[in-house]
DOZA-22239 format. One record per residue: residue in one letter; x, y, z of N, C-alpha, C, O in turn. Coordinates in nm, 4 decimals, m for minus. Example, Ala and Ser with C-alpha at 12.3 -4.5 7.8 and 13.67 -1.06 7.14 Angstrom:
BEGIN
A 1.3190 m0.5690 0.7800 1.2300 m0.4500 0.7800 1.3200 m0.3300 0.7800 1.4236 m0.3319 0.8465
S 1.2850 m0.2250 0.7080 1.3670 m0.1060 0.7140 1.2900 0.0030 0.7870 1.3409 0.1138 0.8039
END
This chain:
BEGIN
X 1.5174 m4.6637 2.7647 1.5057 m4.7801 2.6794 1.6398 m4.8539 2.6836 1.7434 m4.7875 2.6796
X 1.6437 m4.9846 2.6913 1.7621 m5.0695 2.7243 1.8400 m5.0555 2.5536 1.8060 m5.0286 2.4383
X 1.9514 m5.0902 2.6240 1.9961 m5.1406 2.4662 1.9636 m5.2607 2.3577 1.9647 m5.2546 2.2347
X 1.9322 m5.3803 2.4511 1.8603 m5.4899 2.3621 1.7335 m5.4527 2.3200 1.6937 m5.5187 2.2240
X 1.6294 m5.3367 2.3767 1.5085 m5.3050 2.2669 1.5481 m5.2178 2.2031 1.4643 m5.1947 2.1160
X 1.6592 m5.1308 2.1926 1.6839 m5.0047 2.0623 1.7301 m5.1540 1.9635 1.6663 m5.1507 1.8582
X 1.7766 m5.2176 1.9676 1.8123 m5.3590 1.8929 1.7232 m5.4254 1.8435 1.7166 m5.4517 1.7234
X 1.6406 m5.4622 1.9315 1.4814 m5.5390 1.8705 1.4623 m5.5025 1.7741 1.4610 m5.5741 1.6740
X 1.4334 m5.3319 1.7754 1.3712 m5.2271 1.7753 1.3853 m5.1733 1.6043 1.3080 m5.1445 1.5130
X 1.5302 m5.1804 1.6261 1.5879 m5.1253 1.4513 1.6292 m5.2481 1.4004 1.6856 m5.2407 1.2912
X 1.6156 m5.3717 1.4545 1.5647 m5.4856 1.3266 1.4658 m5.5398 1.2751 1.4536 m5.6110 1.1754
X 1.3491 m5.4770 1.3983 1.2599 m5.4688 1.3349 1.2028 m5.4156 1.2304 1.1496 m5.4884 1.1466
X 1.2041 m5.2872 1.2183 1.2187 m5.1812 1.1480 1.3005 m5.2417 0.9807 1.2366 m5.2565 0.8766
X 1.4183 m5.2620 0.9929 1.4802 m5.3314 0.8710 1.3897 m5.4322 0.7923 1.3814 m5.4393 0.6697
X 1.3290 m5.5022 0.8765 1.2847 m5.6412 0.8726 1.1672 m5.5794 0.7812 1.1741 m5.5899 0.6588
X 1.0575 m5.5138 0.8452 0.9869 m5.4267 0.8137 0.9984 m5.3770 0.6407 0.9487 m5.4305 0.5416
X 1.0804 m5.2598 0.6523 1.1249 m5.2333 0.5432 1.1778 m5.3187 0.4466 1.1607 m5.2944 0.3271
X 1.2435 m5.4212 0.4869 1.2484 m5.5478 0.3531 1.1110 m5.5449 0.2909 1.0847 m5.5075 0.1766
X 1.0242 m5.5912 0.3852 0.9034 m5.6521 0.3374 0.8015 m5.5314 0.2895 0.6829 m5.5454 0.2597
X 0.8664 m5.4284 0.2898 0.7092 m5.3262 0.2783 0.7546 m5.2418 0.0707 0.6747 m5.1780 0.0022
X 0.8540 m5.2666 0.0447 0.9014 m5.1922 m0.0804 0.7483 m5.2350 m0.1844 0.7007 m5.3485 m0.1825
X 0.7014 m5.1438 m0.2517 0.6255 m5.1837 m0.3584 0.6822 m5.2699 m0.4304 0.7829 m5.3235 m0.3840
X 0.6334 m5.3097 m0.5678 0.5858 m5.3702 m0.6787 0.6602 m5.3359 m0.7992 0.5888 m5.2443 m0.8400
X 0.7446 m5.3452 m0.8754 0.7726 m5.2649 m1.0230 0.7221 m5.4036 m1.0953 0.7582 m5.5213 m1.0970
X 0.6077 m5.3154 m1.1600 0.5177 m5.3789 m1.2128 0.5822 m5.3526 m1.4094 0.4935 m5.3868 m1.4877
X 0.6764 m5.3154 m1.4608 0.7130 m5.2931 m1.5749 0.7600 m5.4141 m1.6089 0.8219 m5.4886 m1.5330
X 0.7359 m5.4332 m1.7071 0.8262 m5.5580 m1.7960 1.0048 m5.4744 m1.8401 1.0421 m5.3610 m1.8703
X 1.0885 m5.6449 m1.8151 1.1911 m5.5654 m1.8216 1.2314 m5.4912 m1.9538 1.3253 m5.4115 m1.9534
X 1.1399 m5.5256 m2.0968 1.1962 m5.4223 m2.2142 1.1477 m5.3058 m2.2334 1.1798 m5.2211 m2.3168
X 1.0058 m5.3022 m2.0888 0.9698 m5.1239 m2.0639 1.0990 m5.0891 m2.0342 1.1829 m5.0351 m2.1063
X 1.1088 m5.1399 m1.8764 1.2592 m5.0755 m1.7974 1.3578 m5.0153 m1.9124 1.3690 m4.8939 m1.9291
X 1.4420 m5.1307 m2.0053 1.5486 m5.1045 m2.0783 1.5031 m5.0227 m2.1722 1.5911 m4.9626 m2.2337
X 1.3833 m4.9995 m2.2053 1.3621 m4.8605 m2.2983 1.3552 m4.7496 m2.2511 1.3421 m4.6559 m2.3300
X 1.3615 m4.7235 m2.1100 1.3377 m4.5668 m2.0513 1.4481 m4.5009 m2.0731 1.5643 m4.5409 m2.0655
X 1.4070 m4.3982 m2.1006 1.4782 m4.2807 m2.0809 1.4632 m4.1716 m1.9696 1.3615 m4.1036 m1.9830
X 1.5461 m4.1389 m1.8578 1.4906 m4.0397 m1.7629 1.5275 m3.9364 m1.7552 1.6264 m3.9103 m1.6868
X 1.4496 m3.8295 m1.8331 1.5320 m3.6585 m1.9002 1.5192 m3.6247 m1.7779 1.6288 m3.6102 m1.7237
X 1.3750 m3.5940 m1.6690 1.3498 m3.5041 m1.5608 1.3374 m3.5859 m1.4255 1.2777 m3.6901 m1.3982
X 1.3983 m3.5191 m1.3681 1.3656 m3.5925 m1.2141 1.2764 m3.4776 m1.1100 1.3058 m3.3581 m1.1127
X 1.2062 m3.5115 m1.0531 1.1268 m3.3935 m1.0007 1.1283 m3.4899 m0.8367 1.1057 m3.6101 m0.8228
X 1.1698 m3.3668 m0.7071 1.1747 m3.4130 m0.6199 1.1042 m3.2981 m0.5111 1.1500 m3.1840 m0.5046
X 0.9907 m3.3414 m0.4292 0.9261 m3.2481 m0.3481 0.8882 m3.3128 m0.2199 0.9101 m3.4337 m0.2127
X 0.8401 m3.2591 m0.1273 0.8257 m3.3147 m0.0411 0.6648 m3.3231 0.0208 0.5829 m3.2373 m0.0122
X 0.6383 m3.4056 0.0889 0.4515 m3.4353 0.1219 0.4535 m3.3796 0.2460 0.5204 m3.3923 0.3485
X 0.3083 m3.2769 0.1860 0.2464 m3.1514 0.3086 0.3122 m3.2359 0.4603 0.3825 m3.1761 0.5418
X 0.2709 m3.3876 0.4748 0.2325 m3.4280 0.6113 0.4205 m3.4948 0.6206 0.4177 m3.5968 0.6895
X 0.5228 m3.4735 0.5870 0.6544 m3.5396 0.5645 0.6888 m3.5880 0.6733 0.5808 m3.5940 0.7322
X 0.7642 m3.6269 0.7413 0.8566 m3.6086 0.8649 1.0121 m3.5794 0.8336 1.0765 m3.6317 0.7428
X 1.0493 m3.5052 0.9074 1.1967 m3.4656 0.8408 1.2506 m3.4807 1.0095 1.2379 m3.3931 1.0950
X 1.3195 m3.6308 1.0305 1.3868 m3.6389 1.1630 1.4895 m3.6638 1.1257 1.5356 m3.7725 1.0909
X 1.5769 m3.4725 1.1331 1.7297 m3.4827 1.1149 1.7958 m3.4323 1.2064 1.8130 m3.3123 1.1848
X 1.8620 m3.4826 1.3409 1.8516 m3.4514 1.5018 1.9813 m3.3768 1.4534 1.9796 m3.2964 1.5466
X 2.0865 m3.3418 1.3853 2.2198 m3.2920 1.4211 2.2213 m3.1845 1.3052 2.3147 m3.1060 1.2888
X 2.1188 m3.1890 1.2343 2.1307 m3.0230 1.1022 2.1945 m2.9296 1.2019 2.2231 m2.9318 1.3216
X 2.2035 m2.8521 1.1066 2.3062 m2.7091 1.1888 2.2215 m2.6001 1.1825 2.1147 m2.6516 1.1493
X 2.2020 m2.4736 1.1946 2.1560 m2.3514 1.1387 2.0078 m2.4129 1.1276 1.9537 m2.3740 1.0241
X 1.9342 m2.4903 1.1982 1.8015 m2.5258 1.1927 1.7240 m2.4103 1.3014 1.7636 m2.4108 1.4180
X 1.6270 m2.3240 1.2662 1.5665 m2.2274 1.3213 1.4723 m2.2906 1.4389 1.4526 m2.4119 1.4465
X 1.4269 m2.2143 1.5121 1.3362 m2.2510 1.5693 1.1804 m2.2962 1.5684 1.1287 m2.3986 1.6131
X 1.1225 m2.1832 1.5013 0.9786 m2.1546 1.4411 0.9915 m2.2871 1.3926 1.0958 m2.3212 1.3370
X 0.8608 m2.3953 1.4133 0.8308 m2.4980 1.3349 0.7973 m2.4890 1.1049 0.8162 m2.5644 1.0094
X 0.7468 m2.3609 1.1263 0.7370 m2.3795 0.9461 0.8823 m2.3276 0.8962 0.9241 m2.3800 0.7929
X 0.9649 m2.2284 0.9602 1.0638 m2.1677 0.9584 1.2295 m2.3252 0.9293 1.3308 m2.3307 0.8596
X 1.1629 m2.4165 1.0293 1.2301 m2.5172 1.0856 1.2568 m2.5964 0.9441 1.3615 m2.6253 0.8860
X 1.0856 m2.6250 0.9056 1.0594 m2.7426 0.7869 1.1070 m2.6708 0.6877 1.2087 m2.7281 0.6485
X 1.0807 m2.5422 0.6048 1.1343 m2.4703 0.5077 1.2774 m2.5463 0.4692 1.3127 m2.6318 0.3880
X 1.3408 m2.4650 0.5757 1.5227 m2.5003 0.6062 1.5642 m2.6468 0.5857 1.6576 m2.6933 0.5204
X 1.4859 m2.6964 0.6466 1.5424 m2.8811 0.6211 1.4762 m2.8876 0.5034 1.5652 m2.9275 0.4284
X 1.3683 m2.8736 0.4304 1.3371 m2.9114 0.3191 1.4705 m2.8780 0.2082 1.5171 m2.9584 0.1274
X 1.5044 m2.7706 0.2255 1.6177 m2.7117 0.1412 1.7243 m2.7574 0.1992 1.8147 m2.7597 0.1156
X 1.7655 m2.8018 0.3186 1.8523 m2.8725 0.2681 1.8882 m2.9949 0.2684 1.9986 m3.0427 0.2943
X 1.7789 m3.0521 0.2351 1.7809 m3.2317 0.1942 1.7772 m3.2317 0.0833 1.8347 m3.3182 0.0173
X 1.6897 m3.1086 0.0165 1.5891 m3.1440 m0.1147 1.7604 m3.1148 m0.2073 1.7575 m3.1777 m0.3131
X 1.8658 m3.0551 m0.1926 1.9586 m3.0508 m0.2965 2.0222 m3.1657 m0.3337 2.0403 m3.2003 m0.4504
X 2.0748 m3.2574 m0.1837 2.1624 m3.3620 m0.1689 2.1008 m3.5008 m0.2543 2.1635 m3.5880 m0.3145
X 1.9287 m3.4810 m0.2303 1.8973 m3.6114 m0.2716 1.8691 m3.5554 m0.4525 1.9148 m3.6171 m0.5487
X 1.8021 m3.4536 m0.4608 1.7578 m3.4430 m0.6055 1.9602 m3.4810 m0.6814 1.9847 m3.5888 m0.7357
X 2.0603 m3.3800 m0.6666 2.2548 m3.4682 m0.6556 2.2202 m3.5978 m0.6819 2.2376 m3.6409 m0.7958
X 2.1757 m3.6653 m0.5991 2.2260 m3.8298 m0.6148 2.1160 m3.8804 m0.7247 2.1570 m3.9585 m0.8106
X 1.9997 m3.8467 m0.7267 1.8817 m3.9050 m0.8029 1.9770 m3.8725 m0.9463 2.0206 m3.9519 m1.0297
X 1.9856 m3.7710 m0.9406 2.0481 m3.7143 m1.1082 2.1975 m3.7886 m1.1333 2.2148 m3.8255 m1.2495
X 2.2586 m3.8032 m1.0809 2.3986 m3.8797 m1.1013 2.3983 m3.9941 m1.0724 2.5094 m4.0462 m1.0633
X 2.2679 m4.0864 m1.0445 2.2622 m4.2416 m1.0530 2.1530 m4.2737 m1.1707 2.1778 m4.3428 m1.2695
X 2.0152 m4.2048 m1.1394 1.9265 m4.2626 m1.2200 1.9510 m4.2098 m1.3905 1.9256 m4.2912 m1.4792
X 1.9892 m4.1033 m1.4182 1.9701 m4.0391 m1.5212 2.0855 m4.1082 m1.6226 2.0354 m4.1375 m1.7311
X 2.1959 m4.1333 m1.6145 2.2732 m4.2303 m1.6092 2.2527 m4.3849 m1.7106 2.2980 m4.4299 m1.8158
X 2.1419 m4.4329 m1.5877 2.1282 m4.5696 m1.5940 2.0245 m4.5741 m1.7088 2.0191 m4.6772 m1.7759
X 1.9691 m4.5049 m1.7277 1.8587 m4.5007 m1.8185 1.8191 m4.4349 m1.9355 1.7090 m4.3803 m1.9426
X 1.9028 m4.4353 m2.0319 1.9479 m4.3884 m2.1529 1.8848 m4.4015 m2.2706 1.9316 m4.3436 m2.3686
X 1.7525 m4.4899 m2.2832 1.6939 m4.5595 m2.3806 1.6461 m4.4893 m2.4547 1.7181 m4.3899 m2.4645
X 1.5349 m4.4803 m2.5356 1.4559 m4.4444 m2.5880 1.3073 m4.3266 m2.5883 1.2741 m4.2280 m2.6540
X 1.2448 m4.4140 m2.4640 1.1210 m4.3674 m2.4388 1.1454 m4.3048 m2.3190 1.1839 m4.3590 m2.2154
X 1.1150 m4.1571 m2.3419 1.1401 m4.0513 m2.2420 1.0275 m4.0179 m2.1247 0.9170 m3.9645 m2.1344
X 1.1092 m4.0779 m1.9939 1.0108 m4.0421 m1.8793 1.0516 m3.9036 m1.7933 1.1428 m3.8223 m1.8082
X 0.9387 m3.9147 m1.6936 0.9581 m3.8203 m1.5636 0.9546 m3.8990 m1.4643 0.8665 m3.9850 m1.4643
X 1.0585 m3.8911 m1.3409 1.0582 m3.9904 m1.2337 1.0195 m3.8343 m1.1515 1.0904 m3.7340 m1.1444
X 0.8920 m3.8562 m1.0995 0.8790 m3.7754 m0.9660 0.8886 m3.8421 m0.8402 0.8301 m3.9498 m0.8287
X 0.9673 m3.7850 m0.7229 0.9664 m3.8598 m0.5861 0.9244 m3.7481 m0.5099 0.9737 m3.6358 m0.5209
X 0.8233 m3.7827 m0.4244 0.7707 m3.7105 m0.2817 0.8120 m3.7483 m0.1849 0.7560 m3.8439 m0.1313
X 0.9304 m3.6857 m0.1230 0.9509 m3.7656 0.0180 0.8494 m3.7345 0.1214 0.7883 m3.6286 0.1359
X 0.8387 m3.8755 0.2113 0.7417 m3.8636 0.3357 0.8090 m3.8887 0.4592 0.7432 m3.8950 0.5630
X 0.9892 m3.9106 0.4593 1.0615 m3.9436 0.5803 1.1614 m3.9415 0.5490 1.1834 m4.0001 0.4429
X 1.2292 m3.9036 0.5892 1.3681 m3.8309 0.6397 1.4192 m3.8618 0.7595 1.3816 m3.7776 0.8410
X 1.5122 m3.9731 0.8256 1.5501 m3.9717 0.9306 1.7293 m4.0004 0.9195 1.7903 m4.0612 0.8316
X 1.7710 m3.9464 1.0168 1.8878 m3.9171 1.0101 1.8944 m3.9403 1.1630 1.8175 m3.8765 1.2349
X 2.0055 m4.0514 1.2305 1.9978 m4.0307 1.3843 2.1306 m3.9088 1.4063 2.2192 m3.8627 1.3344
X 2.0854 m3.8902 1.5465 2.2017 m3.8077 1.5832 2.3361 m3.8812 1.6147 2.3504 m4.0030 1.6032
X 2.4321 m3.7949 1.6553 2.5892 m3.8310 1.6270 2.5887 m3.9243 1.8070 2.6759 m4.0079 1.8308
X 2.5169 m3.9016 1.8757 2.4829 m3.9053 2.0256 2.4354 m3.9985 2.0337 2.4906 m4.0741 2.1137
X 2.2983 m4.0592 1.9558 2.2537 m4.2255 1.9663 2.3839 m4.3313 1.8894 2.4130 m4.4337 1.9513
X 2.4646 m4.2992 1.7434 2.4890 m4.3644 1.6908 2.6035 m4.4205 1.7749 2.6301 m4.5401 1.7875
X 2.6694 m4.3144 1.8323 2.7994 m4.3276 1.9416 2.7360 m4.4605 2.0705 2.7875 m4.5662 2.1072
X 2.6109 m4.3952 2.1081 2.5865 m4.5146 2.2178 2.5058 m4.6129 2.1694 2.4978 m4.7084 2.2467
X 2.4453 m4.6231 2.0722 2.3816 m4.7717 2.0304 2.4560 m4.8451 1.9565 2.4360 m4.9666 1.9529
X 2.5950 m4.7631 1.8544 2.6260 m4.8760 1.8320 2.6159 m4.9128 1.6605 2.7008 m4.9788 1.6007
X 2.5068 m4.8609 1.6060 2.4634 m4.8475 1.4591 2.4267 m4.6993 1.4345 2.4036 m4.6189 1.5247
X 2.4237 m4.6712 1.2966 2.3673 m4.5784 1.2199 2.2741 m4.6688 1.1060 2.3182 m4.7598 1.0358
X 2.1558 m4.6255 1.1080 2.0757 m4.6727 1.0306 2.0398 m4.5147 1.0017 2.0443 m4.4252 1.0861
X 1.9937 m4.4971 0.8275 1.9370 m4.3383 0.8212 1.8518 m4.3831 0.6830 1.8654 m4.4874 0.6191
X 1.7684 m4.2821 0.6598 1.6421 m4.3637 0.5858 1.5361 m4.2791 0.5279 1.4619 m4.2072 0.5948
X 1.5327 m4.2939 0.3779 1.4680 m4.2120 0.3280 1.3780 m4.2961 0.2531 1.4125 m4.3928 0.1852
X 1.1971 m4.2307 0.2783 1.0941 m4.2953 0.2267 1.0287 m4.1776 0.1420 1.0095 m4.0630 0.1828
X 0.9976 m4.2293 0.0135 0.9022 m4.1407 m0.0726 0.7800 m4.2178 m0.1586 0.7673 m4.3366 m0.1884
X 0.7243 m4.1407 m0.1767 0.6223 m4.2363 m0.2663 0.6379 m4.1612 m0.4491 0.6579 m4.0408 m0.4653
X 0.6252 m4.2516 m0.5569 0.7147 m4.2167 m0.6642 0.6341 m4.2713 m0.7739 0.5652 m4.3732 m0.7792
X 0.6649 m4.1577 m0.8812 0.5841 m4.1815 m0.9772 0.6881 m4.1750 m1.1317 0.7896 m4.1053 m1.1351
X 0.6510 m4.2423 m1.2275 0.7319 m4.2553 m1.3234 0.6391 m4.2312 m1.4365 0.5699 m4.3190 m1.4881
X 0.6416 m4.1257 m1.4662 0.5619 m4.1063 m1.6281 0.6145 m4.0548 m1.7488 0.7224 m3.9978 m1.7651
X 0.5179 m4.0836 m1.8396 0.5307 m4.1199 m1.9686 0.5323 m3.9597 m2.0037 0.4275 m3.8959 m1.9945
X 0.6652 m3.8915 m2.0478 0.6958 m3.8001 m2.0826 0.6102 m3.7686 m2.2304 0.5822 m3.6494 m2.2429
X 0.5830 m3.8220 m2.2983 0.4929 m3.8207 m2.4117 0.3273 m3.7920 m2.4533 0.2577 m3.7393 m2.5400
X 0.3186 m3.8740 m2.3134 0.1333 m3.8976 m2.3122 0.1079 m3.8430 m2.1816 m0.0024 m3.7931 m2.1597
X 0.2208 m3.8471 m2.0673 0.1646 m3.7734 m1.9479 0.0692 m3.8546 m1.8698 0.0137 m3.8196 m1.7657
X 0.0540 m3.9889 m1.9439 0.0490 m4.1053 m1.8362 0.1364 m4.2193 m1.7154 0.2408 m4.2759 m1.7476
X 0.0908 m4.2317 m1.6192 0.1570 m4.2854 m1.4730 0.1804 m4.3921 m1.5784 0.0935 m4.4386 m1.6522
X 0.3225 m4.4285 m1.5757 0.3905 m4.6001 m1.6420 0.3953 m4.6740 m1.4998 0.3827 m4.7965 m1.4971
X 0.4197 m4.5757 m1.3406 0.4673 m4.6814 m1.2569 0.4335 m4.6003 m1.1517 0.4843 m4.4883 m1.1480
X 0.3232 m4.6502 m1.0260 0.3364 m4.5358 m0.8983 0.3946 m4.6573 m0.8028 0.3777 m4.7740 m0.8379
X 0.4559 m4.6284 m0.6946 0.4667 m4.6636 m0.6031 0.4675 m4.6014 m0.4714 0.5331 m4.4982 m0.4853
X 0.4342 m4.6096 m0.3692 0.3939 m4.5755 m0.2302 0.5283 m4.5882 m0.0889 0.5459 m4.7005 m0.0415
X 0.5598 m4.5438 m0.0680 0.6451 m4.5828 0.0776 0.7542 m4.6563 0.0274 0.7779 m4.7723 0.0612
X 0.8370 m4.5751 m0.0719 0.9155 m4.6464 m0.0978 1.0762 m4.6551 m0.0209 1.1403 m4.5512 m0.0051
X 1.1214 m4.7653 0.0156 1.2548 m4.7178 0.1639 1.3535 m4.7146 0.1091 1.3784 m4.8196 0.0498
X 1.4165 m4.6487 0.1016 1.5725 m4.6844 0.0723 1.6659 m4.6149 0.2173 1.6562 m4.5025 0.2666
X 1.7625 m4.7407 0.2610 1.8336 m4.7347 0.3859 1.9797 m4.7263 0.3693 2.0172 m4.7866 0.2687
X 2.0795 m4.6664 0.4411 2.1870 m4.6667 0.4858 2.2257 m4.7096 0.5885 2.1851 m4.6617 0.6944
X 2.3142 m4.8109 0.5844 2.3989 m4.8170 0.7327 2.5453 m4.7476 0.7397 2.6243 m4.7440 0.6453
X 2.5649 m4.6982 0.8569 2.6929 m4.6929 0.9224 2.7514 m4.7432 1.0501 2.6877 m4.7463 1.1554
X 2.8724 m4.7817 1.0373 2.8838 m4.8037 1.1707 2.8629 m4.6866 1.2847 2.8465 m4.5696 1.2504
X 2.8643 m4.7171 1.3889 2.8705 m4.6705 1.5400 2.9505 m4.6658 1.6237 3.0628 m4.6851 1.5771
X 2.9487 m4.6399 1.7870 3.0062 m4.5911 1.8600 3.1533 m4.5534 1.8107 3.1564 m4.4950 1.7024
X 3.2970 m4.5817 1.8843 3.3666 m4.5012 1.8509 3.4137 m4.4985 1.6927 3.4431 m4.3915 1.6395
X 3.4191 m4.6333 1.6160 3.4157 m4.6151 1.4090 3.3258 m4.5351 1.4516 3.3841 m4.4439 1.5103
X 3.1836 m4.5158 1.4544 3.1204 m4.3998 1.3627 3.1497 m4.2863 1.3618 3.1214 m4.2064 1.2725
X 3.2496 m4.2499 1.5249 3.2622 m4.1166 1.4886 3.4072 m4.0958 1.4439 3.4778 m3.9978 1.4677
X 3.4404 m4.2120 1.3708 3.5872 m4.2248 1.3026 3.5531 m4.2017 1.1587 3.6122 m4.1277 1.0801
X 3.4373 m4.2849 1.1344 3.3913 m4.3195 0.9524 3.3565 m4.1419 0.9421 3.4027 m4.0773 0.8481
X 3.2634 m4.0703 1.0593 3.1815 m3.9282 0.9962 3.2866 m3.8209 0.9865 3.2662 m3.7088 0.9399
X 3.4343 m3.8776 1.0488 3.5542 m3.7581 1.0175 3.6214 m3.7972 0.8523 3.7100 m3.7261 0.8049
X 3.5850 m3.8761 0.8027 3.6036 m3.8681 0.6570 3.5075 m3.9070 0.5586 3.5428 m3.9150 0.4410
X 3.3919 m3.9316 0.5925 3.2509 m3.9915 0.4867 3.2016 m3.8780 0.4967 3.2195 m3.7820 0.5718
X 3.0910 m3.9164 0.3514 2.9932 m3.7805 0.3431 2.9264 m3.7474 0.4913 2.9156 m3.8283 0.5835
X 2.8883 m3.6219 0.4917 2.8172 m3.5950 0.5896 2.6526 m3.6970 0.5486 2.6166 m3.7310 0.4359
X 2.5910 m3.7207 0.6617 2.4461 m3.8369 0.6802 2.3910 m3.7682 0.5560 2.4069 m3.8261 0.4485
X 2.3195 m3.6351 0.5596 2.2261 m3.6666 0.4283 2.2360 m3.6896 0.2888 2.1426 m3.7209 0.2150
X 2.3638 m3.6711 0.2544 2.4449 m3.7405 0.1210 2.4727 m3.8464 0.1165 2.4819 m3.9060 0.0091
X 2.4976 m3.9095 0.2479 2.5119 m4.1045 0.2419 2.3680 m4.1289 0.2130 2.3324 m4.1777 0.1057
X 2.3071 m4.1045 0.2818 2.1313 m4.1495 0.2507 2.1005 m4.0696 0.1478 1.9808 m4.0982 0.1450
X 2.1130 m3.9942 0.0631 2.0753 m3.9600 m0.0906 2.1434 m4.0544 m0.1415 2.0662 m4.1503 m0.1410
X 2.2536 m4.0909 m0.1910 2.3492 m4.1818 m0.2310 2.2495 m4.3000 m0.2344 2.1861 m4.3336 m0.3344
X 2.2426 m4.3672 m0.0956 2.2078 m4.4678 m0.1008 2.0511 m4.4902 m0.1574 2.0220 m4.5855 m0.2296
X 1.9590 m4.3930 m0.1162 1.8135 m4.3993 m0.1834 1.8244 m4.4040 m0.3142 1.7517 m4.4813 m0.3765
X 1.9298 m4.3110 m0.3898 1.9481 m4.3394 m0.5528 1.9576 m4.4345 m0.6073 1.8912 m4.4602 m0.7077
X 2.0632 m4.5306 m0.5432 2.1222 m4.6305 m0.6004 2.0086 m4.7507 m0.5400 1.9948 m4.8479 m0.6143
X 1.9438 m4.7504 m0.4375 1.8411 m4.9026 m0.4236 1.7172 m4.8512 m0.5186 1.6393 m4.9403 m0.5527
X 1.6825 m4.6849 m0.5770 1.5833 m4.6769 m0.6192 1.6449 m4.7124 m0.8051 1.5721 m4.7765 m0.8809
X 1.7417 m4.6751 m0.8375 1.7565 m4.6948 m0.9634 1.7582 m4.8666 m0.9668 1.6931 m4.9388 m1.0424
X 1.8315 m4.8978 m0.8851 1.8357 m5.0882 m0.8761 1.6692 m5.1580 m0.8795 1.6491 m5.2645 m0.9380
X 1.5763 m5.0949 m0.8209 1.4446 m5.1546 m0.8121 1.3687 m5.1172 m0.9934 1.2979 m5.1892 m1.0638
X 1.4280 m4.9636 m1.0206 1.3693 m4.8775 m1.1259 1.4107 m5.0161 m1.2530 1.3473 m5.0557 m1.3507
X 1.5521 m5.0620 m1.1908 1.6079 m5.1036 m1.3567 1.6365 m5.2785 m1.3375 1.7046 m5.3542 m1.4068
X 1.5812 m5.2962 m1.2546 1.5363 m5.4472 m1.2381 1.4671 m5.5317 m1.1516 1.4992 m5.6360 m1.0947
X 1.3295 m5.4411 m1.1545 1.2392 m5.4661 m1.0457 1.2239 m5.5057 m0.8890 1.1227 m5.5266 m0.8220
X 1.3611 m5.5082 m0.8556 1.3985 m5.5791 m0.7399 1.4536 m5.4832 m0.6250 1.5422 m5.4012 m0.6491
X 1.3982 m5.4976 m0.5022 1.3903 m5.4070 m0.3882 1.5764 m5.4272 m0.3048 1.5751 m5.5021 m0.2071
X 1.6793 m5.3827 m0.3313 1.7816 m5.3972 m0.2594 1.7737 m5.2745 m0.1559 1.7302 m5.1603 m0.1704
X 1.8391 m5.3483 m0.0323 1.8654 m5.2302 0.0706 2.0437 m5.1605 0.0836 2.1272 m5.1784 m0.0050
X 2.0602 m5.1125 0.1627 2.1772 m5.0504 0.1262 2.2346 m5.0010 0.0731 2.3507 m5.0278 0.1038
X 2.2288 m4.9369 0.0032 2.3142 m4.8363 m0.0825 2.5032 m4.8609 m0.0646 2.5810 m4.7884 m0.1266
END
């Protein structure tokens, strides 16, 4: 694949993801009344977890998913809890559950020769009413993206930045609390 279609390719994709974020369908004096005691984070039977440079990743395919589940599922549930829980202090006490369905993380090997790091976490997410145990808010495919730079910066920025799946927890926290607490889809973290 040339380099001008890995280019097409992951602006498309961006482009994409602008346009695909659900709906926060809450009025903003729901929003400013939440409270978010629990965050619950799991992952969907059918997920994709494309994280090309994990370490200590086994072979066996369920053996494989186990391992990456555990160790994404700490970094992002970290950031969900030290951004959203935070921001949302109000009154009326929810549960934010997120199911991730994608996980991508490029390797240290594309970012060096293409040039970008794009890494990207999609879940579909539910916000309920800690009280009544009714859905206040679902949403579907929800993206939240990171960039980094590439070729030789990136492998300058990854000798002192978080390692990838803490930049992309980071960043999914902070575009999901930004959409959570004012309906509006930002990318980047």
């Amino acid at each position: 694949m040339s380099f001008r279609a890995v280019v097409v390719l992951s602006l498309g994709l961006l482009v994409a993801a602008y346009a695909s974020n659900p709906q926060n369908t809450l009025t903003q004096d729901r929003r400013d009344s939440l409270r978010v005691d629990k965050i619950e984070v799991s992952f969907a039977p059918d997920a994709q977890l494309l994280w090309f440079d994990a370490q200590g990743v086994p072979e066996e395919p369920a053996a494989k998913r186990a391992y990456l589940e555990q160790k994404a599922g700490a970094p992002i549930k970290a950031a969900l809890d030290a951004e959203i829980k935070p921001a949302f202090r109000g009154t009326d006490p929810a549960t934010l559950r997120v199911r991730i369905r994608l996980i991508h993380i490029q390797a240290m090997a594309a970012r060096v020769i293409f040039g970008a790091a794009l890494y990207s976490i999609r879940a579909d997410l539910e916000l309920v009413d800690a009280k009544s145990g009714q859905i206040m808010l679902a949403a579907s495919n929800f993206d939240g993206l990171s960039a980094g730079v590439g070729g030789v910066a990136g492998i300058l920025e990854a000798a002192v930045a978080d390692e990838p799946i803490v930049r992309v927890s980071k960043a999914f926290a902070h575009v999901l609390s930004a959409w959570l607490k004012t309906g509006e889809a930002r990318k980047f973290g």
